[in-house]
N, C-alpha and C positions, 0 to 999 in steps of 0.2 A: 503469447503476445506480451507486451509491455503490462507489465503486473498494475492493476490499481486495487487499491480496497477502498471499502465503503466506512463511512459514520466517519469518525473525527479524525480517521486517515484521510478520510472524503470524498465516498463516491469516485474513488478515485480516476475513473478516465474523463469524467469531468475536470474535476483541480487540476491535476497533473496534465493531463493534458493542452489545459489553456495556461497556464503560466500568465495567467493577468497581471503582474509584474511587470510584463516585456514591454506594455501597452502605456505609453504614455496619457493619460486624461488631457483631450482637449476642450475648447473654450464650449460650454452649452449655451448655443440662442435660446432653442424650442425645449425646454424643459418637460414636456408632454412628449417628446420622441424620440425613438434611440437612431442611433448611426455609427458608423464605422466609427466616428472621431470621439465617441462620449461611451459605446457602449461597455466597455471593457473597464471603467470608472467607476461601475456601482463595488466597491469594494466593502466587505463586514473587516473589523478590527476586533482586536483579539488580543490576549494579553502577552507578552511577549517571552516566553521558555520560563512559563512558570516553572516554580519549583517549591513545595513544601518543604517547612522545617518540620527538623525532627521532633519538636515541641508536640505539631501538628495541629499548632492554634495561629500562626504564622504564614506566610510566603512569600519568595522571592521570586522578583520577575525582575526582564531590563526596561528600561527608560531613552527616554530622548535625554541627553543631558544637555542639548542648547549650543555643543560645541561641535560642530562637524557630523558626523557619524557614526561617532562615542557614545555610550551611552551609559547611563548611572546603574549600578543594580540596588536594586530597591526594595526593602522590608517592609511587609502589611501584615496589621493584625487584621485578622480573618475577621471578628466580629465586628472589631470600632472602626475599619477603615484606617487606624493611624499610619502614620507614612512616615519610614524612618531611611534614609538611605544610607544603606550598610556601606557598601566603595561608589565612593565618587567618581567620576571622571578623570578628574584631577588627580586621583591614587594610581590611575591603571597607565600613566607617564612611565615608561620604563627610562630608566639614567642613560643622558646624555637623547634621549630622544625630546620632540620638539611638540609631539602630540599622544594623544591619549591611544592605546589600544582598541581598539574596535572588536568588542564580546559576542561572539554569534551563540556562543550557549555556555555553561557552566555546569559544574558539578559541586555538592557541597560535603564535604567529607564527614565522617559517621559522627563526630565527634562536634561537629559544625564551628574550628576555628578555621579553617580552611577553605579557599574554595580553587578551583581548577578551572580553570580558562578556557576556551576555544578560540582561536584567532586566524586570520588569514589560512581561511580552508580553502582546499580545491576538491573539485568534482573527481569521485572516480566510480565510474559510469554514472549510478540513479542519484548517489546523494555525495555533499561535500564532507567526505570523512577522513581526508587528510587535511595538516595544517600545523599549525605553531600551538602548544599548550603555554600554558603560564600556572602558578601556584602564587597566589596570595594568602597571606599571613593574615587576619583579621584582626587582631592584637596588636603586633605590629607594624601594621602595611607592609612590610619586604613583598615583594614582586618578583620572581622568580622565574628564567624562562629553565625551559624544560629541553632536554638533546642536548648538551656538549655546543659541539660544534657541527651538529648536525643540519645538513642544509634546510631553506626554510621549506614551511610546509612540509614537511617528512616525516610526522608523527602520530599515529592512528590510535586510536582507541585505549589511549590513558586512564585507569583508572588509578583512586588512592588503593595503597592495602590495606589491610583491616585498622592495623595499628594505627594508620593514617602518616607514619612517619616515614613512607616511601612514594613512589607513581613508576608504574609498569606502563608500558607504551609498546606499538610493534612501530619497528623501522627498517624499512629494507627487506620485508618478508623475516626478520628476526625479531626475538621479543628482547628487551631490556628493562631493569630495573634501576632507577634511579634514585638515592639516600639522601631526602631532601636537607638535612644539616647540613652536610658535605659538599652536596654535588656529584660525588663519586658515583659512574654509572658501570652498572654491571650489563656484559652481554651474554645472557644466556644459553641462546642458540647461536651459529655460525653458520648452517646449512644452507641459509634460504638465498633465492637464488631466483632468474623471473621462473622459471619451474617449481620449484621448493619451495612452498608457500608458508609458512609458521604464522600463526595467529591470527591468520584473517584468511581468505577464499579466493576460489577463481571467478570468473565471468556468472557460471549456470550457477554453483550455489548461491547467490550475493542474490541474483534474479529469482531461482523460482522455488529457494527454498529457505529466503529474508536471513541469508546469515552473512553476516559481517565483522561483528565483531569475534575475533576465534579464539578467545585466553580469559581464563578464571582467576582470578587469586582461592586458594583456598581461605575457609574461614578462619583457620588461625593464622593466615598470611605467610607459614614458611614454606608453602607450593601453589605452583601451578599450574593450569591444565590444561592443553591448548589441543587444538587440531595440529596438523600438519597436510597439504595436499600434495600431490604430486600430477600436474598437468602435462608430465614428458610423456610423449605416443599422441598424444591429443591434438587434434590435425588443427591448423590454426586458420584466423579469417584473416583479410587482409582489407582496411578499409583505405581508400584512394582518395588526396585531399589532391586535386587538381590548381587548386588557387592558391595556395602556399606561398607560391615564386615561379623561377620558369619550369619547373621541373616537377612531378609529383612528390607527395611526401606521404610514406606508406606508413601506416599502422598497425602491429598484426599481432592479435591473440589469440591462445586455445578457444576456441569456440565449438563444443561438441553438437553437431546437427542427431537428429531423430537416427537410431541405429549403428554412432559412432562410437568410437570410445572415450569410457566419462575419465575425468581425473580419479586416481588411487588416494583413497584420505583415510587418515589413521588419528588415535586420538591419546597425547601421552602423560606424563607428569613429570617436572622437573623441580629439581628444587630453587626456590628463590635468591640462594647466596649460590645457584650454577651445577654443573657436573651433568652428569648422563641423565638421560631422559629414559622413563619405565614406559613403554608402549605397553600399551592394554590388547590383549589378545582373543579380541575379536574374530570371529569365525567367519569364513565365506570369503569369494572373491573383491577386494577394493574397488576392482573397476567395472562390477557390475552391481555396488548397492550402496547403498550410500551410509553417512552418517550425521544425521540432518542437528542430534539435539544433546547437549553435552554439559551435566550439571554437577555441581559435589552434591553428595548425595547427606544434606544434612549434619556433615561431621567430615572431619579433612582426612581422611581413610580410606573415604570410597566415592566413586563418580559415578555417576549414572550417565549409561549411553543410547541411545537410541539410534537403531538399525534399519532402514529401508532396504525391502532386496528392489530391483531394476525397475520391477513394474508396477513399485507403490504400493502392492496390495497387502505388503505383510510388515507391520512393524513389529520387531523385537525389543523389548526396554533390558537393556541389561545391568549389571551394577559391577562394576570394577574394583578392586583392590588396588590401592594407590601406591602399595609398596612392590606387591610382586606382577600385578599386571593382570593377574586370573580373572576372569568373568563369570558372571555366574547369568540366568534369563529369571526374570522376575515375571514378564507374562510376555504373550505374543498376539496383538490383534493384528484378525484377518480382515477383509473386504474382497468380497467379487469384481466389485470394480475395482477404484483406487480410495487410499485415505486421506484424508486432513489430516496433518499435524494438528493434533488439539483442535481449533478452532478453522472457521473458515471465515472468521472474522475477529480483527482483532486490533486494539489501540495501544500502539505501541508505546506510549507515553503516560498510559496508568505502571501502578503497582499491582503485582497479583500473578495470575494465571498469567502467562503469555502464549502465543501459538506455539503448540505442542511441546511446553515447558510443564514437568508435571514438577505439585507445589507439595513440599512434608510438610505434614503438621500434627499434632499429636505428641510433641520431643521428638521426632525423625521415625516415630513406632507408622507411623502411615503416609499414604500420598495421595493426591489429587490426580486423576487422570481425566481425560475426554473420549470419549466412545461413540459411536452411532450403533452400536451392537444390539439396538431393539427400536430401528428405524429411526430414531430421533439422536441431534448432538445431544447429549446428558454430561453429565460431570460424577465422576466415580469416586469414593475413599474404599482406598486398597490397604491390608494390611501390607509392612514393607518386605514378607515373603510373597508377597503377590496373593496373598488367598483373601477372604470375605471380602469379597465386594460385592458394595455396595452403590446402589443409586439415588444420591446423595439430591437431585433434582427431578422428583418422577414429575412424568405426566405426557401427554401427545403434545409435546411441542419442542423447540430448541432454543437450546442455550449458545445464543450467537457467540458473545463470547463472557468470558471473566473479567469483573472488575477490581477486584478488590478480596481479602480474605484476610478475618479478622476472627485469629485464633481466639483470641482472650476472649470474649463474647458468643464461639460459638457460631460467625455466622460465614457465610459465603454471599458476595455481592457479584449480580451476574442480570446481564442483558438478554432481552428474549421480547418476544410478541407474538405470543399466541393468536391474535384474532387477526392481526392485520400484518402480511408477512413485510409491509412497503414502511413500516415503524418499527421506532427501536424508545424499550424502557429498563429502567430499571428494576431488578427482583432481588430479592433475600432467602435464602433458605439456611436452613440448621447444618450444620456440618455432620453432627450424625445420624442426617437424613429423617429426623423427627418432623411430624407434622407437613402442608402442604408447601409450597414457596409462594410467597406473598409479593404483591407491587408495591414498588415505592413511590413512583411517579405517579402524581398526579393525575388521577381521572379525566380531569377535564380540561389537561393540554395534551391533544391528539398531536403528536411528530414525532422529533426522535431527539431523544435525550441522550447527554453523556455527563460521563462523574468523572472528575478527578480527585477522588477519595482521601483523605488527609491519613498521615498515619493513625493517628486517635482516632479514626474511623467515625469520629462523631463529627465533622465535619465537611464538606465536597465544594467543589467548583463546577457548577451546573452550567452544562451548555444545551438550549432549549433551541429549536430551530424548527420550520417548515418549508413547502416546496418553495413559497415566494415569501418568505419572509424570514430573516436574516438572521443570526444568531445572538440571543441572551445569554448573557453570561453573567453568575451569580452566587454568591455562599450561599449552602443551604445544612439545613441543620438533620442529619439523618437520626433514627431513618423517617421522624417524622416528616422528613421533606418542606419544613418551615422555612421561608426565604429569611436571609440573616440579611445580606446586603448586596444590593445589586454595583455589579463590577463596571457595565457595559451593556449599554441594549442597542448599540447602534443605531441610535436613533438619528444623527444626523442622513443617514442611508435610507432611513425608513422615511423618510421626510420628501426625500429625492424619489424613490418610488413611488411615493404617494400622487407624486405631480404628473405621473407618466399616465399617457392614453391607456387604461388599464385594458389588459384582455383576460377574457374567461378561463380559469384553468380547474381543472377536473382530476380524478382520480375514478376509474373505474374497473370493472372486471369485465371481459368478453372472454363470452362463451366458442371455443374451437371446433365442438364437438367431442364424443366419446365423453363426456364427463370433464373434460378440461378445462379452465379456466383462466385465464392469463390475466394478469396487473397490469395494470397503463394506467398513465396521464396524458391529458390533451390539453392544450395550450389555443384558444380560439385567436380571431383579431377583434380588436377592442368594438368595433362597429358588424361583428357578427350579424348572420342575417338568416337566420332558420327557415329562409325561404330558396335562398341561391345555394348554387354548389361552389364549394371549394377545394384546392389543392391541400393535398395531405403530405409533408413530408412527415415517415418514418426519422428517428434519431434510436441508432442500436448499437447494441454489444454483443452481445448473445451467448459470451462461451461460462467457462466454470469462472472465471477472475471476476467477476463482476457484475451487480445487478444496475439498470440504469434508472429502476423504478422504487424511488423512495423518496421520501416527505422528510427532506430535509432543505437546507439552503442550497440552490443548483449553483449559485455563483456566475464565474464568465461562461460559461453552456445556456445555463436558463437564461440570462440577458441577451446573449446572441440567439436565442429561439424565439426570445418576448420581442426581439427587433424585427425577426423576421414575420412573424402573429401581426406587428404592424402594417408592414409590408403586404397582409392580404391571405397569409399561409395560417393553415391550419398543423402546427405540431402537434406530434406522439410520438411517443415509448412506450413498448411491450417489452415485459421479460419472459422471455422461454420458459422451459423447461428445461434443465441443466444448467442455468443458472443460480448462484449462490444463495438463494431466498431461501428464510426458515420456515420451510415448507415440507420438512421432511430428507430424511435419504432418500428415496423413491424417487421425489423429483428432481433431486440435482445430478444423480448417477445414472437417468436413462439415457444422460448423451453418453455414456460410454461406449468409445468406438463406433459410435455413430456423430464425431465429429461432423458439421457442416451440414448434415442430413437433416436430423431432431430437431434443430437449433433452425435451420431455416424452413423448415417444414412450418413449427409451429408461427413460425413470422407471416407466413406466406396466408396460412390459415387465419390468423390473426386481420389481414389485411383484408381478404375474401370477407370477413363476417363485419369489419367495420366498413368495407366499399358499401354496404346493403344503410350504412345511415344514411339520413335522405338528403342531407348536407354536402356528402362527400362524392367528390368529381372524379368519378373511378379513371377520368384520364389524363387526367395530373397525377398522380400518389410518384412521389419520389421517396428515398431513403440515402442515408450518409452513417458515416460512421469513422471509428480511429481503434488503429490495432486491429484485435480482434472482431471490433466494428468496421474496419475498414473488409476485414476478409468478409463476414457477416454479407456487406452491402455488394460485395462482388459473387458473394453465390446467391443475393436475393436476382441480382440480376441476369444472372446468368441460368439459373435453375428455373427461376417463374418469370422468362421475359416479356410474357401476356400482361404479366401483373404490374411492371413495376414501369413506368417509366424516363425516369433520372433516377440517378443514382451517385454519391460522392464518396472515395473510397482513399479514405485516408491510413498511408503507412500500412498496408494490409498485408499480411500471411497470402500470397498465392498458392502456394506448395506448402502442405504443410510438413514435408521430408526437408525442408531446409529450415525447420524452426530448431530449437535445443531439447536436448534427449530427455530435460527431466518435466519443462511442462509437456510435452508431445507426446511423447510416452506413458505420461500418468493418465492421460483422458483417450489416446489411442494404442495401448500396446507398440509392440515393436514395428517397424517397416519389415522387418524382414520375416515375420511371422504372420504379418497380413498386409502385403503388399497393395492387393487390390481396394482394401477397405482403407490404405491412404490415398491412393489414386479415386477414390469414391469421395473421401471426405475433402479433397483439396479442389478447390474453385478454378482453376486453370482448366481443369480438365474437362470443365463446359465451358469455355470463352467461346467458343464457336456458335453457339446458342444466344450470343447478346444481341438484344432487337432496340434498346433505350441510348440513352445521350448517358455516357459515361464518363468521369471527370475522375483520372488513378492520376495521387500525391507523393510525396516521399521524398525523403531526407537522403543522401549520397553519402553520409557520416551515419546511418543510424548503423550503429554495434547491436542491438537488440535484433530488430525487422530487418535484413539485409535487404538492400535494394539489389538486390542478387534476385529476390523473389519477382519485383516488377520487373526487371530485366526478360522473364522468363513469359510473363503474362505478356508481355508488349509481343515477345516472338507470337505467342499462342492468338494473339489479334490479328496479327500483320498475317499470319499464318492462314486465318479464317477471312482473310481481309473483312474486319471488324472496326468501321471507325470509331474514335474514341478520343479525348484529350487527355493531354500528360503534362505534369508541371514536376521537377525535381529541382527540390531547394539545396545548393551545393555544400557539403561537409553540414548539413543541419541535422541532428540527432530523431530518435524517436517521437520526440518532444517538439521540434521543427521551431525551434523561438529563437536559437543564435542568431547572432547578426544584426546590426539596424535595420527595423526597418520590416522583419522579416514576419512575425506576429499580425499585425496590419496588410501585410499583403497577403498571408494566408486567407485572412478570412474576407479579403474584396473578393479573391477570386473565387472561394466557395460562395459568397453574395452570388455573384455577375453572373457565374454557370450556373446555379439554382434559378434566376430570375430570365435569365433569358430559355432556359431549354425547359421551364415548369413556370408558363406565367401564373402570374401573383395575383389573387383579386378573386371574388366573387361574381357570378356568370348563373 
């Protein structure tokens, strides 16, 4: 499904999925109640693409500058609060232009006279990683655009090189070098082609294996080290814009379904002043295993690569020779089921560990790896032949993910939550596994915390947050955790909440049976009545990308749930088993190949043991969902149609033989090796069993969910003559927020169908 991650990526099928953005704020009368017109308004503020200096006593962020859209970038001492603005507005004027550049993110070069621009991006598919770069001179303002005379928006993932006296960029599926004195650009590769992919991915890696950016500089900057993919054989999708003009206007890329064939990807080194590329010669077939993770390995001589064979379960770490290509295997971990790259959580905007990046430390003598190899994530130091290892993090619990590693001192900075799997804190431990690992956070603020660690490690930017209450943002002084100075507590938000008809919200465990236990929150209505019964809508996710049950900020989801709590409903969220909570590997790997089964099984149970509170109207309980929520709510209702009666089933997986081979396959093996068990695990295959008011959505441009899938569900209803409604939003993506207008009519009509086919109200 549509990938979300949790904590400061943000719970992601919540953020990602509402695009609170799209939503204009309108005028609020009744300040005590939400509505279509105000709800989408309670928005948290946040600092805008922070960025430490290399000081690590410092940071940069942007600014409003007062003039348009433009904005200042802006220098903070981390302690005093001083406010210095480094470029102005009025600097980022490129000659002969009439207005300022408009800065969507920046880069500050190693050396910090430099910084690197982002401007005018466009989307391609999840995120905006094409666009215009620029290079400013801090010294002397010169303003620099970047490409020749390459057209706009053309230029992906620029970095400086080490010297800081160049910027590599890919364009055109080619990579280039550009000599900022001069100007003079060099093109490296020539090959790429829409098949030939050089330094960036196709479709499926970009989606379910977070790679995008595909080229290295080495550390002493004269190579570098890129992917290459090859998408020819790879059967493509074709998506149909109907509304274009008079005519369709087709769209069509490699898209590998469940069983197809994946693109061939190889990983090489070229030098940076040009010439031939050394392919590293790696073993096994291209187009049945992948190569998800690709580093220099501490010293500009050797890369480290890392090898998925087809079905996830076996990764090989290898290390390359940069001159002649030879490989050698440093170690191989297995899984019965499938693995995580490193983490199954992860912020991609700290320093440190990142998913399935292992980190040298020691002068390049050792690494950092991730394992579940004694039922828990841990964090290992490996010597760099692969032998003593060590577990660097013991104990019964998991290391969500890494934040931060701070050789000089010895320590490793890493998120976990031992007692409460629906929280997140921070911990410390010794890098040579000396002693227990210790908390950093604060005892007595229960949610979920994040750092943005300063290089000087004695420093962070603490973001505190709970289910309904919004995010603090703050210096703090590690590791004793002393607040140095508060950034932002959004309190104008908090002020605005305050005023609202509050309802009851909870956090609890129920019991399934067998010893199970599942996490939820319920969300009551403000005039609750522990004597009447109420509607229950379920709100799910269910599969491995995501948990929906955590104590942090919900954002636009929990305000469209606390509108509905108004309204008279009682919400909840349970999370399965096979969902991403650090709960162990046991629990997240029993959905293997039992896609749709596991997953709705324990929903279904979960529902049977809270119908028994004395509150709830076991003939109202609805559920809804997006993505993987969306299929979720179409096999709750389809599997227990006793149980359920509405249901909303947003952008859902029908079949899940028409999803992409590398999430589909990691959590169900091949199609063609267990046919039946996808035909068991995909929701179509009970539509003829649906008894409730069913409300299936979807986007006619989503590239992720093909509306190919509802296509197939609509046959399988009309088939079983199954009434049911159907809304498709034209050429709207996964995300379904293009267009005016479009955001605001998603959610009247998930209102109108929950309210008239599940009244609202206590009885």
């Amino acid at each position: 499904m549509f990938r979300f991650r949790q904590i400061t990526l943000a719970l992601l099928l919540c953020f990602y999925a509402f695009a609170v953005y799209a939503l204009q704020p309108a005028t609020q009368t009744d300040q005590a109640t939400l509505t279509l017109d105000n709800v989408f308004s309670y928005r948290a503020q946040s600092p805008n693409a922070l960025r430490w200096r290399a000081d690590g006593k410092s940071y940069l962020v942007l600014e409003p500058s007062g003039k348009g859209e433009a904005q200042d970038i802006v220098s903070y001492d981390a302690e005093t609060g001083q406010k210095t603005i480094l470029v102005s507005a009025d600097k980022l004027t490129p000659t002969g232009a009439s207005t300022p550049l408009v800065v969507e993110s920046f880069e500050v070069s190693s050396d910090s006279r430099k910084l690197l621009l982002f401007t005018n991006t466009e989307r391609v598919w999840r995120s905006n990683t094409r666009g215009d770069y620029w290079v400013i001179d801090l010294a002397s303002g010169k303003l620099q655009k970047l490409g020749g005379n390459a057209p706009a928006s053309s230029l992906m993932f620029a970095k400086f090189s080490p010297d800081n006296d160049r910027v590599g960029y890919v364009r055109g599926n080619n990579i280039y070098v550009e000599n900022l004195a001069d100007a003079s650009i060099k093109q490296l590769t020539t090959d790429g082609t829409f098949h030939l992919i050089n330094g960036t991915f196709d479709w499926v890696y970009e989606e379910e294996l977070f790679c995008r950016d595909g080229w290295r500089w080495s550390p002493d900057g004269k190579k570098i080290a890129y992917w290459q993919l090859n998408s020819d054989g790879v059967k493509q999708f074709t998506l149909i814009n109907d509304t274009a003009g008079l005519y369709p206007v087709l769209t069509t890329f490699p898209y590998p379904k469940a069983g197809e064939t994946n693109s061939a990807a190889r990983v090489g080194v070229i030098s940076a002043n040009g010439g031939a590329t050394t392919w590293f010669e790696v073993p096994g077939d291209p187009r049945n295993s992948y190569l998800p993770r690709m580093e220099w390995a501490a010293n500009s001589d050797e890369v480290t690569i890392q090898q998925l064979n087809r079905l996830q379960n076996t990764d090989t770490l290898m290390i390359g020779d940069a001159g002649t290509g030879k490989v050698r295997t440093l170690l191989v971990e297995k899984d019965d089921a499938w693995l995580d790259l490193g983490f199954f959580d992860v912020d991609w905007d700290r320093h440190g560990l990142a998913r399935g990046d292992l980190e040298w430390i020691d002068g390049g003598k050792r690494f950092l790896w991730a394992s579940e190899r004694n039922g828990w994530h841990h964090v290992y130091s490996i010597a760099r032949d692969g032998s003593d290892v060590r577990d660097i993090t013991p104990g019964d619990f998991d290391v969500i993910s890494v934040n931060t590693i701070d050789p000089a001192k010895g320590w490793i900075y890493f998120d976990a939550s031992p007692e409460n799997p629906t929280q997140r804190y921070l911990f410390r431990a010794r890098l040579d596994g000396a002693g227990k690992p210790e908390r950093i956070s604060p005892a007595n603020q229960p949610g979920t915390h994040n750092y943005n660690v300063s290089p000087s490690g004695d420093l962070a930017i603490h973001t505190y947050s709970r289910f309904d209450s919004p995010p603090v943002f703050e210096v703090v002084r590690l590791p004793d955790h002393a607040m140095v100075r508060s950034l932002t507590d959004n309190r104008e938000l908090r002020e605005r909440l305050a005023k609202l008809r509050q309802s009851p919200k909870e956090f609890f465990r129920v019991d399934i049976g067998d010893g199970v236990q599942l996490d939820g929150w319920m969300i009551k209505p403000p005039d609750f009545d522990a004597s009447k019964h109420y509607p229950v809508l379920f709100y799910v996710y269910s599969e491995p990308a995501a948990q929906t049950v955590v104590d942090e900020w919900g954002g636009g989801t929990l305000m469209w749930h606390l509108m509905l709590a108004q309204h008279g409903y009682i919400v909840v969220s349970v999370d399965n088993r096979g969902t991403p909570a650090p709960r162990g590997r046991a629990w997240r790997k029993i959905i293997y190949r039992k896609m749709g089964i596991v997953n709705s099984g324990d929903q279904a149970s979960a529902v049977r043991a809270i119908s028994k509170w004395p509150f709830v109207d076991t003939t109202r309980i609805g559920i809804w969902g997006w993505s993987g929520g969306g299929s979720a709510t179409l096999n709750a209702m389809f599997r227990y149609p006793d149980l359920y009666r509405t249901g909303m089933s947003v952008a859902p997986v029908p079949d899940i033989r028409l999803y992409d081979t590398i999430y589909q396959e990691r959590y169900c093996a091949l199609p063609q090796d267990h046919p039946d068990e996808y035909k068991q695990s995909s929701p179509v295959t009970f539509a003829g069993q649906l008894k409730g008011k069913l409300l299936v959505v979807h986007g006619s441009g989503d590239d992720n969910v093909h509306y190919q899938g509802t296509e197939e569900l609509i046959n399988a209803l009309v088939a079983a003559n199954k009434p049911f409604t159907m809304m498709v939003y034209p050429n709207r993506s996964h995300r379904i927020y293009e267009g005016p207008g479009t955001r605001r009519h998603l959610f009247e009509l998930l209102t109108r169908f929950l309210e008239e086919n599940l009244p609202a109200g206590g009885r």
